[in-house]
N, C-alpha and C positions, 0 to 999 in steps of 0.2 A: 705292539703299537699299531693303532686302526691304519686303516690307508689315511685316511681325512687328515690324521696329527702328521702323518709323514709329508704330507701335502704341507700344508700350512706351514712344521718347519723348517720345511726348505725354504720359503717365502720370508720367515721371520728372520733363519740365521742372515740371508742375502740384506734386507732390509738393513742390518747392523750393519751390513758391510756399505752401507749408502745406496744402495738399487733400488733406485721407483719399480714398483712393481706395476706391471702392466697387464690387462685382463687379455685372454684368449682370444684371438681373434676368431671368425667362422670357419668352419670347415671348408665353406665353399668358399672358392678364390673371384673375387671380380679384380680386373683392372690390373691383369698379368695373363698375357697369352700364350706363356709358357708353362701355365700351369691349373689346373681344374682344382684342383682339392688344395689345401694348407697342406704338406708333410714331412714339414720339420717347423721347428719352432724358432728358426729365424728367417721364417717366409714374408711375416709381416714389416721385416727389417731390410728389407733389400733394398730398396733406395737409400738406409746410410750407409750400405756398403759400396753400391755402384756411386754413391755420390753426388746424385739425386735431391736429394735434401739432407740438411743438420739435424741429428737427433737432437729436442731437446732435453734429455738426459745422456749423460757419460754412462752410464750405468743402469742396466736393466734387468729386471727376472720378470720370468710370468711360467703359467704351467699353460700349454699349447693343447689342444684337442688337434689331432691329425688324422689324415685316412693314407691311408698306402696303398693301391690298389689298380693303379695303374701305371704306365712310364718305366721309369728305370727302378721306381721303387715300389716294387710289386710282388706284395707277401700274401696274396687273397689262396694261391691251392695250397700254400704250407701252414693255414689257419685249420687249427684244428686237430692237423695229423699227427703235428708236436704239441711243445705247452707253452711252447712262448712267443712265438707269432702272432701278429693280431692286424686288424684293418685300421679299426679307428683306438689311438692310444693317447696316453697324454704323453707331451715332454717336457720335465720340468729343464729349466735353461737361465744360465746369467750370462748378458752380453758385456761387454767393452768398447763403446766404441771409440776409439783412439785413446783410451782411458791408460788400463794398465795391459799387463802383457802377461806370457807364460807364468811367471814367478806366483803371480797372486792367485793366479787361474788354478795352478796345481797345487798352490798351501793351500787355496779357500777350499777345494773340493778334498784335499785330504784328512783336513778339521772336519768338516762338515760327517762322512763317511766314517771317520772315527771315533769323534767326539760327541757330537749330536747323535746320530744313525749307529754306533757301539758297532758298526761290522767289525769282525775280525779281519787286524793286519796284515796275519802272517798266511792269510786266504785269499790278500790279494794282489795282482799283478798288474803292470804299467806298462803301452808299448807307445813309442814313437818311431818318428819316420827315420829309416831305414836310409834316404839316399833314393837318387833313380838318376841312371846318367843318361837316359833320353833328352831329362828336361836340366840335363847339368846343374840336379842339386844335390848337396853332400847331405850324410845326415846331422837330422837336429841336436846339435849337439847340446845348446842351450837347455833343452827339456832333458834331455837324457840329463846332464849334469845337478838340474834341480830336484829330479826323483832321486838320485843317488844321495842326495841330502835326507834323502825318507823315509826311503825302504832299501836293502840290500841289492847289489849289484845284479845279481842273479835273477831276482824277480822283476827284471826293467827287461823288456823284447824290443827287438827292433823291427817294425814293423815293415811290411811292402808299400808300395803306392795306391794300392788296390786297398788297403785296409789303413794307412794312417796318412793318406792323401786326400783332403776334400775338397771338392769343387762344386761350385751353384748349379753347374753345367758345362757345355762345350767352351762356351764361352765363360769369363767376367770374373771374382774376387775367388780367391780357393786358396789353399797354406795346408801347411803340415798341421797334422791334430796328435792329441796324445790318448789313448785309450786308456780305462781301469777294465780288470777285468776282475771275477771272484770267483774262486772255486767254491762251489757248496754241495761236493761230494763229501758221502760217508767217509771218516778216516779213514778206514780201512783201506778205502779205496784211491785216497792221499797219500797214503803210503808205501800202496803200489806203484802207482803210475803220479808223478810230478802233474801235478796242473799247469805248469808252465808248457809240455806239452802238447795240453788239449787248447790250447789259446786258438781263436779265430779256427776251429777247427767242427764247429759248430754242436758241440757237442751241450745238452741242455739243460746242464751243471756248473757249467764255468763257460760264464756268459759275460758278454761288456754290460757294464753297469753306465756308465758315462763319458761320451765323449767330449775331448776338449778339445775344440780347433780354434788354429793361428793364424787368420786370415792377415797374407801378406802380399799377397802376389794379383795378379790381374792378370786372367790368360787370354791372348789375342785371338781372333777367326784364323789365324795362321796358327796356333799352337804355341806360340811363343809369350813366356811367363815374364815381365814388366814390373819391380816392386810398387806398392801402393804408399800412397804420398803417407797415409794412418797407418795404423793395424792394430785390428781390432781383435775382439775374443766373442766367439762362438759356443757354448757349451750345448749339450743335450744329453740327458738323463730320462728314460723309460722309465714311468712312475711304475709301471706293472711291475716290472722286472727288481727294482728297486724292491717295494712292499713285497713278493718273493723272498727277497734275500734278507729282509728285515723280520719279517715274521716264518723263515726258516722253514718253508714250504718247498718243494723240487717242482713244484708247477705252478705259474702263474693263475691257473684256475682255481687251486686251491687255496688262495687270497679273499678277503673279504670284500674285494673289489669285484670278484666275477662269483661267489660263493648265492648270493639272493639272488641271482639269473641262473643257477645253474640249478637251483634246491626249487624254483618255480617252475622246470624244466622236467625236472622230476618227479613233482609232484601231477603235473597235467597228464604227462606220458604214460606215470606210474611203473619208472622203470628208473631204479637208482643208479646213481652215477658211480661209479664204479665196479657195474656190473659184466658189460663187456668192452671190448676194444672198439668195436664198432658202434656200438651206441654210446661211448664215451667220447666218441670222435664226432659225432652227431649233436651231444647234448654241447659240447664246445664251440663246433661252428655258430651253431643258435645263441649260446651266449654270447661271443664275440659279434656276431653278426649282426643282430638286434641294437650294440652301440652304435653303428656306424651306418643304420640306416635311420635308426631315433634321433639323433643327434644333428643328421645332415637334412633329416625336414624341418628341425627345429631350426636351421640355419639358412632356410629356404631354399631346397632345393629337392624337387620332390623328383619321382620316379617320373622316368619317362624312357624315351627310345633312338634321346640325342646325346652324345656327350655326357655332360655331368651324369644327365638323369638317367641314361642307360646305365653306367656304375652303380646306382645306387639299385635298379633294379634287378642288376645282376645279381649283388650280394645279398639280394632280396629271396629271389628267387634259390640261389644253391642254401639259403637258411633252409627254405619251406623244403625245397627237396631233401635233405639229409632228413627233416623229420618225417616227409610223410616217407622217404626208403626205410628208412632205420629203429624210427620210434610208431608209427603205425598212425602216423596224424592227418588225416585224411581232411579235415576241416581247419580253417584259419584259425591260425595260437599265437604266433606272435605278437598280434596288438597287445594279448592279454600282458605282454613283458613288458609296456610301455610305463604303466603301474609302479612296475616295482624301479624303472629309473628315477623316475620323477621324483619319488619320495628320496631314492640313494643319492640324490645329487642335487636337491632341494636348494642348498646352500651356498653351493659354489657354482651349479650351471641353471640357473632357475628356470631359463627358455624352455624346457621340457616342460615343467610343472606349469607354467602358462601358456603350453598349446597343447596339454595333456590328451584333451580328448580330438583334436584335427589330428594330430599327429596318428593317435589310432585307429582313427576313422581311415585315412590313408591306408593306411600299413595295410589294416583288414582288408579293402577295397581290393589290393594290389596280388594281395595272399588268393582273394577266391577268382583271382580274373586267371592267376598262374595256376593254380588248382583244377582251372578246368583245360587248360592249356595242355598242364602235363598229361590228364589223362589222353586227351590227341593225340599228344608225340607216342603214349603209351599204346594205342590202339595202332599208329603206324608200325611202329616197331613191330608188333606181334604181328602184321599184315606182311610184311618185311622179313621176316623167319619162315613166316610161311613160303612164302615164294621161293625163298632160299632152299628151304628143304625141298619143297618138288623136285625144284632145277637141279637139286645136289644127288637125290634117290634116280632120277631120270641118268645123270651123267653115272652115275654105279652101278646103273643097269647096263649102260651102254659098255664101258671100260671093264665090269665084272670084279670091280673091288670098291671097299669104302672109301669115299671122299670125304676131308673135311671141310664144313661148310665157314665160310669168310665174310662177316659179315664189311662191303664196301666199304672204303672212307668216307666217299662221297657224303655215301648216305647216314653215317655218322655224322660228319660234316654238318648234312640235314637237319638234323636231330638237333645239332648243338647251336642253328644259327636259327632254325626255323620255332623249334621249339624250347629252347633254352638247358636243354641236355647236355650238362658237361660231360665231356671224353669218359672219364671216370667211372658214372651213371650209366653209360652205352655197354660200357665193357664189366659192366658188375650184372647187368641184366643178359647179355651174352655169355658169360661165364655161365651162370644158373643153368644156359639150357646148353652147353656144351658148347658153345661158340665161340669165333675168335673175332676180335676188331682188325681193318687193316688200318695199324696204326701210322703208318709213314702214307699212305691214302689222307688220313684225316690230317697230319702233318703237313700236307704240300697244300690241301684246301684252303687249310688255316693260314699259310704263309702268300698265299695267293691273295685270302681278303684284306692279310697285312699290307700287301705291296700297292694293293689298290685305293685303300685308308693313307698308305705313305702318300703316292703319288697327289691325290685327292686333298691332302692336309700341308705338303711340304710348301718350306719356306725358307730362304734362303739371305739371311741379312748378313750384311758383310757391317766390318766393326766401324763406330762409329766418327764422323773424322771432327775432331776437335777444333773450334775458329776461336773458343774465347774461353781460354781454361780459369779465370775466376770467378764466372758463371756456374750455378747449378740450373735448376728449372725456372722454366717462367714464372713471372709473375701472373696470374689472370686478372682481365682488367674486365671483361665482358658485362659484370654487373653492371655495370656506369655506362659503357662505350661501347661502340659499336667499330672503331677505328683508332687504332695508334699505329705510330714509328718503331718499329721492333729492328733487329736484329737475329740474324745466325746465330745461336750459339755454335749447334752444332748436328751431322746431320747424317745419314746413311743411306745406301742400296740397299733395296728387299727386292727379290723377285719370288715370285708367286705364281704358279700354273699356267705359266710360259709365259707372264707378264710382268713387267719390270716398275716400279716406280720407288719414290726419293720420301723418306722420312724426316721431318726438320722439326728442330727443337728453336726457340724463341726468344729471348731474355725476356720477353713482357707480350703477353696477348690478348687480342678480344676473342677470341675465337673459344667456344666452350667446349670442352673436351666430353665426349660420350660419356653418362654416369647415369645414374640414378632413374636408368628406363627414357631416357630423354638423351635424342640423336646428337651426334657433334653436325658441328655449325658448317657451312661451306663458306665461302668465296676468292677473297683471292691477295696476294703478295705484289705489293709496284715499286719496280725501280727505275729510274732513266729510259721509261718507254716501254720497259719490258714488264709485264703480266704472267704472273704466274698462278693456274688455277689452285686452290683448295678443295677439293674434293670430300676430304673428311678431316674428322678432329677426335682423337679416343685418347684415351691414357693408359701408358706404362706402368702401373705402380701410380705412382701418382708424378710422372713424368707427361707433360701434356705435347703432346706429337698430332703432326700437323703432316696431312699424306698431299702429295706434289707428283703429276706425272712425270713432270720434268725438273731439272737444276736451275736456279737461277745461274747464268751468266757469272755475273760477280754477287759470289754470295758473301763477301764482305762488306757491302752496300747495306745504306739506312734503308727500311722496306715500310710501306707505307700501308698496313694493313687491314682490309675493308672486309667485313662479316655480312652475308645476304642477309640482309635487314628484312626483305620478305618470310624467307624462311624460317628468320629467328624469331619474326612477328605473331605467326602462321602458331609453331610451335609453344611458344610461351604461350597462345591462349589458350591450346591444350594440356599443357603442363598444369597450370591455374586451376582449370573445370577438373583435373584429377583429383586434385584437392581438394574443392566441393564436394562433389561427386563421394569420395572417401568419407569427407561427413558427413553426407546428406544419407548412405548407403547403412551407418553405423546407426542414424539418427533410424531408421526404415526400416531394417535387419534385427539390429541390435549389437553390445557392446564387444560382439565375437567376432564383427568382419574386422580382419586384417587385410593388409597388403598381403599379396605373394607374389607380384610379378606386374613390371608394367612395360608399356612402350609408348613415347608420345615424340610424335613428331610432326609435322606440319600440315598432316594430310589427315592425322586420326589421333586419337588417346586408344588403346587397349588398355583395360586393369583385372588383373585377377585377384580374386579374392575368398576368404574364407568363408563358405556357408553350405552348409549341408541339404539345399532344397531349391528349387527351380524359382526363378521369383516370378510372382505374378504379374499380369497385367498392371493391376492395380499397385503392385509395388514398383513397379518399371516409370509407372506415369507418375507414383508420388514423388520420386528420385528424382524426377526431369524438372515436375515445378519446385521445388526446394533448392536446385541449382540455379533455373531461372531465377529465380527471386532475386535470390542472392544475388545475380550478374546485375538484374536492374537496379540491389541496391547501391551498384557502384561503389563498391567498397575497396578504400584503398588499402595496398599491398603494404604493412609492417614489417622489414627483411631488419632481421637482428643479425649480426656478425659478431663471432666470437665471443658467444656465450659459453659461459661454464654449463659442460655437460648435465652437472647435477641440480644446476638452476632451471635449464632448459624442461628437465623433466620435472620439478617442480611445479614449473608454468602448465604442465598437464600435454605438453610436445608428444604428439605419436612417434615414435622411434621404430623403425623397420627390422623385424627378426631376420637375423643374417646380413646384417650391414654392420661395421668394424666403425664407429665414431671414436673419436680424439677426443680430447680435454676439452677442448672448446670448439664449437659447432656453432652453427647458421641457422637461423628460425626464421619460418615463412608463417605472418600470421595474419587469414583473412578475418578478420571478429575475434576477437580472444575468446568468448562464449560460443563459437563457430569451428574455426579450423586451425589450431595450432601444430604444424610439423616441424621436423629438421632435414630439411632438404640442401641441397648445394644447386640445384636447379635453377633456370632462371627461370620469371614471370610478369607477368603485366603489372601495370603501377595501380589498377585500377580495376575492379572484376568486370565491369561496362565493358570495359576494351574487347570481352569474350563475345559480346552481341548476342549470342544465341547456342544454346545449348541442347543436343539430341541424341539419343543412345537408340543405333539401329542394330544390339544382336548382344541378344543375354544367352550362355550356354555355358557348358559342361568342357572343363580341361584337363581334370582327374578328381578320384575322388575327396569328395569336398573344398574343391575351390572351382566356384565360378567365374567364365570371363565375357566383360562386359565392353563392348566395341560402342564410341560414341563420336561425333565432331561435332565442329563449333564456326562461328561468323558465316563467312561466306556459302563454307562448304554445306554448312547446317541448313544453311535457307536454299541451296541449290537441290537439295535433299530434299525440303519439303515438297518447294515448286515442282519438281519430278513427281511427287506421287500426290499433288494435287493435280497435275495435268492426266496422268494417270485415268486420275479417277472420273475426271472430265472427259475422257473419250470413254472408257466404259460406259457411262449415263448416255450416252449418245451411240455406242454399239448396241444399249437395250432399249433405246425410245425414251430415254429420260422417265423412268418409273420415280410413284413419287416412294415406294419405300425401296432403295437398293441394294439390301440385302438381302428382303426378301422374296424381288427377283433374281438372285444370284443361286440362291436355295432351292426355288423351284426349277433352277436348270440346272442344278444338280441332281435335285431328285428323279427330273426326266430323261439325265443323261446314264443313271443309275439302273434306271428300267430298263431301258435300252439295252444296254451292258448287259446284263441277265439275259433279253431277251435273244441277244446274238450269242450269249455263251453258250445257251439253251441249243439253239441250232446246229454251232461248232460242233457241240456234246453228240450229235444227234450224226451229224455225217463223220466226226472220229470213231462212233460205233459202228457204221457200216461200213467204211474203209478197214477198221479193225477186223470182220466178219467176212470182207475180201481179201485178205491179206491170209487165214488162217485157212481160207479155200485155196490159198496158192502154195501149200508147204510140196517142200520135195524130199525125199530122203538119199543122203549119202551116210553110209557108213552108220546107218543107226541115230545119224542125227537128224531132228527135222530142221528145216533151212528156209528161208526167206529172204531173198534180196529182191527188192523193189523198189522203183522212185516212186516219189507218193509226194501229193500236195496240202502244206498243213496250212490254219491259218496262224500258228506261233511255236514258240519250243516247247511251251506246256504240255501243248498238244504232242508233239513228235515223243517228249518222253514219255506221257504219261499213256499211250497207244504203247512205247516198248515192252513200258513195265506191266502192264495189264496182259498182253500177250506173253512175257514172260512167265509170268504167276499161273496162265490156265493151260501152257501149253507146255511139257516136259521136254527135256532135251532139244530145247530152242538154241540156234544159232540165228539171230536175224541180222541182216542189215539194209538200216532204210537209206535213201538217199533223196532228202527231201526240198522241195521249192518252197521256203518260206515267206510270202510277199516278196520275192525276186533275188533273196540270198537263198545261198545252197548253206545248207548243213544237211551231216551224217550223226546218223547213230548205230554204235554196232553193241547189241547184246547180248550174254551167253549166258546159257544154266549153268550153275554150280557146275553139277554130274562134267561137261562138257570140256571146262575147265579142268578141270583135274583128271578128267581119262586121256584128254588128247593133246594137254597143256594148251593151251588156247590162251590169246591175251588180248582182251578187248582193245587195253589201250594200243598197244603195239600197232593192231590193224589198222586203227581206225587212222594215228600218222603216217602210216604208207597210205593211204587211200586221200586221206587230204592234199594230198600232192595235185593229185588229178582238176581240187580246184581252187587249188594255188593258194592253200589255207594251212592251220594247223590245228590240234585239237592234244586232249589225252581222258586218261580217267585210269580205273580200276580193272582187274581182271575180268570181271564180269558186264561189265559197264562203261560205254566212251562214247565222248561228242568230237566233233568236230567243225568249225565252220569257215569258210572262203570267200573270194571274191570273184569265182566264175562259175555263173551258174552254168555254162556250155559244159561243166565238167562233168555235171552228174552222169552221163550215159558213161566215159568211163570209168566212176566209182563202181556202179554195177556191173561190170563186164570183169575188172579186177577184183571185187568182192567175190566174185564168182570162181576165178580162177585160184584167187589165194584160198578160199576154204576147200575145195577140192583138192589144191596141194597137199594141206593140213590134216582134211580128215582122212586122204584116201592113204596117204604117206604114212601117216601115222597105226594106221589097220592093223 
């Protein structure tokens, strides 16, 4: 049975059972701060579980795309080294919410695994909770007693709390679950050893196939467990692991799900997959890895060096490294895997196959930027062995026995933060030449950047206190108003990097909640005299929270709630011109730009977007009048509310990759032959309202998506006025010429000459200084030596005199110490020879010597700058230049 049919009937048997089946939501998470990635497949359900909103189905399946890779579930260095690990996987899942209970949850998944899916019975195992008397719960006796209806007493485990206790988090809904697991050892090997014993033992033969959780319970910020008014059902089942145990594989690779990534892997390399352990462990990271960063640009979220986009680069990065350590791949391969998703997954995830070629463009971008990266960390390292060995043969000399050499944590550390060298990578290249890592060095480094990320990230909410428990979330009313009478629902403490402020929820607000690239709203809450500011407005899930630096008084009071009407004026006509702008862009480019990214808020629109080329002049100004236009033709704003998804897209609606849409959506439409999206934003009634439209800054954000910075009314015209006034005092700095470019050219050209003609000079007294400098050597100890203060007119100069006297003069020690226009900088340079006879270290010197004028500096063994803030210091940089090399070379004789 393909993976595709195993997929599908799980969907179909669920469906019989009554479950609307629900599409995947994206990888990437918006509008939960708890969480970066989807990873698990009832992420997009946590508001019917916190209680948040009513689902409009009792009942639900969907198969989830997840990543795991960071947080508490973080399977990224056991990818690979096993067979069943993975970053991004599917979960297939049917929920309940308040529906039915254990009984249905455990018959349906054991017809299902039986009957449809033919696994064998007597191969599989069931555990529930065990009991924990921390939290004074007995065990599940209800589930234990409903397997014993199923399977044999002996094959039910009672589980720990660590293995059949689930919870969201620290906080909020968690309940006892019940585990399948399967043995799909050889008999033989059944026969020896009971699979009841390898259970949760991790062992990668008798694995869990599906967990069933009982969401019962509500855990307090105190740790105290509270029943829930519902209780719902949770399942999750690993499609991989599943198609494994279906088509009777011991490795999840060896599925037809990772089988066309792993056969294109080996065909590029030319190194079959099951050749060795280590290139088998290589060709696996790359096929698993290749899902989950394909999958998360198709859901917008591309590489970068924050947050999401560092995850994604990371998993980026250790793919390229296992191929170019392992498989010999020196040049970008991974786009080439882009190909073969798109086609594998045509059907059920098509966002691939419709951003086939960005998505590779990306990738490759990403692969040759790291490519040359590694080879840097690669050239440090070898520069870093070196030094080590001197320092190590020098101490063997001195002690009179062999030392082994260690290579630093620190500098592992370096490796892994600077250049993206996992631990791993450090100590497979140190092994080769006989070296060891200090691993508890690289451990404390690593635990250091953790505490500094905690400190930097932590947050601290206390639970939430309840005013009006028949309430869930607000209504929003902001489309229409600007002001209504609300109410507390309810509300909390957060403190935040040693600052404290009040979260409040609403029964009805104007206030719009941060989404869709567009800021939340400000102003303010009035009761009986008292004002409370609004500061911001963003959303939980789809919880709309309203941030307060203070409490209301009496927060049981009617509150009379007012929205900066400036600011939301300000912003709406940015929001609007995104919209234009988007079609004016596709209308200009062509039908390839997407969205990827925006921001609009009161003061500017930012938009990125998809195009693979710098845009022109002429495409920048066609884009600007095609928005004007538009604006003068006052075209009023069409806002459709709750439309059917599949009419929407009908109408020809732009739909945003990586945005999770409902059943029924909101269409913003300026011209139906113009601009039709689905947005949730708000906007002006009228495109006039924008006044005036300008885009000051087209550039580059990675590869292939451009971002284009523009504003609008006021700000737009304050803009121009600035650089007509501009232009107006230049024509009056040159005498009002009548052509003003082409005096601007000619004083370029004369200040061009000029330029040459003073470098010419420079050139000319750097030679004679240099020619002074090589009449002043003196010898110690067989080396020739040069310390001088010397006056240069830039640093070009000061090096490129080092390196010139380096290269004619052998066994140079120099150090200059020079007046550059009124700063002091040092340069101390040495021969190779110099180096290595007498251990000598430029950089070393040259930071003791920067002391003198109250600077600092570094470099290489051969090579160091240095620069300060007193030039009075130079006389003793030379006095100690003087003293520290005669220590070094006479001491060392």
């Amino acid at each position: 049975m393909k993976s595709s049919k195993i997929r599908s009937n799980f969907i179909d048997f669920f469906n019989k059972k009554y479950h609307y089946f629900i599409n995947s939501a994206p990888l990437v998470v918006k509008n939960d701060p708890t969480l970066m990635f989807t990873n698990a497949g009832m992420n997009q359900f946590k508001d019917y579980f916190l209680g948040n909103k009513i689902s409009p189905h009792k009942r639900v399946a969907n198969s989830q795309k997840c990543l795991r890779v960071s947080g508490k579930h973080n399977d990224l260095e056991e990818v690979g080294i096993d067979t069943y690990h993975h970053t991004m996987f599917e979960m297939l899942g049917n929920w309940s919410f308040g529906d039915y209970f254990k009984k249905e949850a455990i018959q349906w998944a054991w017809e299902l695994l039986t009957q449809i899916y033919h696994l064998p019975q007597e191969r599989m195992y069931a555990s529930v909770f065990g009991g924990d008397p921390d939290d004074n719960l007995p065990m599940d006796q209800e589930a234990f007693d409903l397997w014993r209806e199923i399977i044999p007493e002996d094959r039910i485990i009672l589980g720990s709390k660590k293995d059949n206790f689930w919870e969201m988090g620290d906080t909020g809904p968690c309940g006892p679950s019940s585990e399948i697991h399967i043995d799909l050892r050889p008999q033989a090997e059944v026969d020896q050893t009971p699979g009841k014993d390898l259970v949760n033992n991790d062992h990668p033969l008798v694995i869990e196939i599906w967990n069933l959780v009982f969401i019962q319970f509500n855990r307090l910020s105190s740790g105290k467990l509270e029943p829930l008014p519902d209780k719902h059902v949770d399942t999750g089942m690993g499609l991989e692991r599943l198609v494994m145990a279906i088509q009777q594989k011991t490795s999840n690779y060896d599925t037809d799900i990772f089988q066309p990534l792993i056969e294109a892997m080996s065909k590029k390399s030319g190194i079959s997959y099951g050749n060795s352990r280590e290139t088998d462990i290589a060709i696996r990271v790359i096929a698993d890895h290749i899902r989950a960063i394909t999958f998360a640009i198709a859901d917008g979220q591309l590489p970068s060096n924050v947050k999401a986009g560092y995850v994604i680069r990371r998993i980026l990065r250790r793919a390229v490294r296992y191929g170019y350590t392992f498989l010999g791949l020196k040049e970008p391969f991974l786009y080439e895997l882009v190909d073969v998703l798109a086609e594998q997954f045509a059907d059920v995830y098509p966002e691939v196959q419709q951003q086939q070629e960005f998505i590779a463009k990306v990738i490759q971008e990403e692969e040759a930027s790291f490519l040359r990266t590694l080879e840097k960390g690669l050239k440090r390292f070898d520069e870093e062995v070196k030094l080590k060995r001197r320092g190590t043969d020098a101490l063997a000399d001195a002690v009179g026995e062999e030392v082994d050499p260690i290579i630093a944590g620190y500098f592992a550390f370096e490796l892994y933060d600077t250049y993206g060298f996992p631990i791993d990578l450090t100590q497979l290249l140190a092994s080769e030449l006989g070296l060891e890592v200090d691993i508890e060095g690289f451990n404390a480094n690593m635990e250091l950047q953790r505490q500094k990320s905690r400190v930097a990230s932590s947050q601290d909410k206390g639970d939430w206190v309840v005013l009006k428990e028949e309430e869930t979330s607000g209504e929003f009313l902001g489309y229409d108003q600007l002001e209504a009478e609300a109410q507390i629902v309810k509300y909390r403490q957060v403190s935040e990097k040693n600052k404290s402020f009040y979260q409040l929820v609403l029964d009805k607000t104007p206030f719009y909640a941060e989404g869709g690239g567009q800021v939340g709203d400000t102003g303010y809450l009035e009761s009986d005299g008292e004002k409370i500011s609004i500061f911001d407005t963003k959303k939980e899930n789809d919880l709309i929270i309203h941030f307060a630096k203070e409490l209301p008084k009496k927060v049981e009071s009617t509150f009379h709630c007012v929205v900066n009407a400036q600011k939301r004026l300000l912003t709406q006509n940015n929001h609007t011109a995104t919209h234009l702008m988007h079609a004016a862009l596709r209308e200009v480019l062509g039908n390839h730009v997407a969205q990827k990214g925006s921001l609009v808020n009161d003061k500017l629109l930012r938009f990125d977007f998809s195009h693979f080329a710098k845009m022109t002049d002429e495409e920048i100004s066609e884009v600007e009048h095609r928005v004007n236009r538009k604006i003068r033709e006052n075209i009023p704003l069409n806002e459709m509310r709750n439309v059917p998804i599949d009419k929407a897209k009908a109408m020809g609606a732009t739909a945003l990759f990586g945005e999770k849409y409902g059943d029924f959506v909101r269409v913003i439409v300026f011209d139906p032959a113009y601009s039709i999206e689905l947005c949730g934003g708000t906007h002006v009634p009228a495109t006039g309202s924008i006044g005036f439209f300008k885009i000051v800054s087209e550039s580059s954000v990675a590869a292939g998506v451009r971002r284009i910075e523009a504003i609008t009314a006021e700000t737009a015209e304050a803009y121009v006025d600035e650089q007509l006034s501009l232009l107006t005092e230049l024509k009056e700095v040159l005498k009002s010429p009548k052509d003003l470019k082409k005096a601007v050219e000619s004083l370029l050209q004369e200040k061009g000459q000029l330029s040459k003609e003073i470098e010419s000079l420079q050139n000319k007294d750097t030679a004679a200084l240099k020619d002074q400098l090589l009449n002043q050597i003196s010898q110690i100890n067989g080396a020739n030596v040069i310390i001088q203060k010397v006056k240069l007119p830039n640093a070009d100069s000061l090096k490129k005199i080092s390196f010139e006297i380096r290269n004619e003069q052998e066994n140079i020690c120099m150090v200059l110490a020079a007046d550059i226009n009124g700063k002091p900088q040092i340069s101390v340079i040495i021969s190779d020879s110099l180096v290595e006879k007498y251990q000598l270290n430029a950089g070393a010197m040259v930071k003791e010597l920067a002391r003198e004028i109250k600077g600092g500096g570094g470099g290489q063994p051969f090579y160091a700058t240095a620069g300060g803030n007193d030039l009075g210091g130079l006389d003793q940089v030379i006095e100690k230049a003087k003293d520290l090399l005669e220590t070094q070379l006479l001491v060392s004789k």
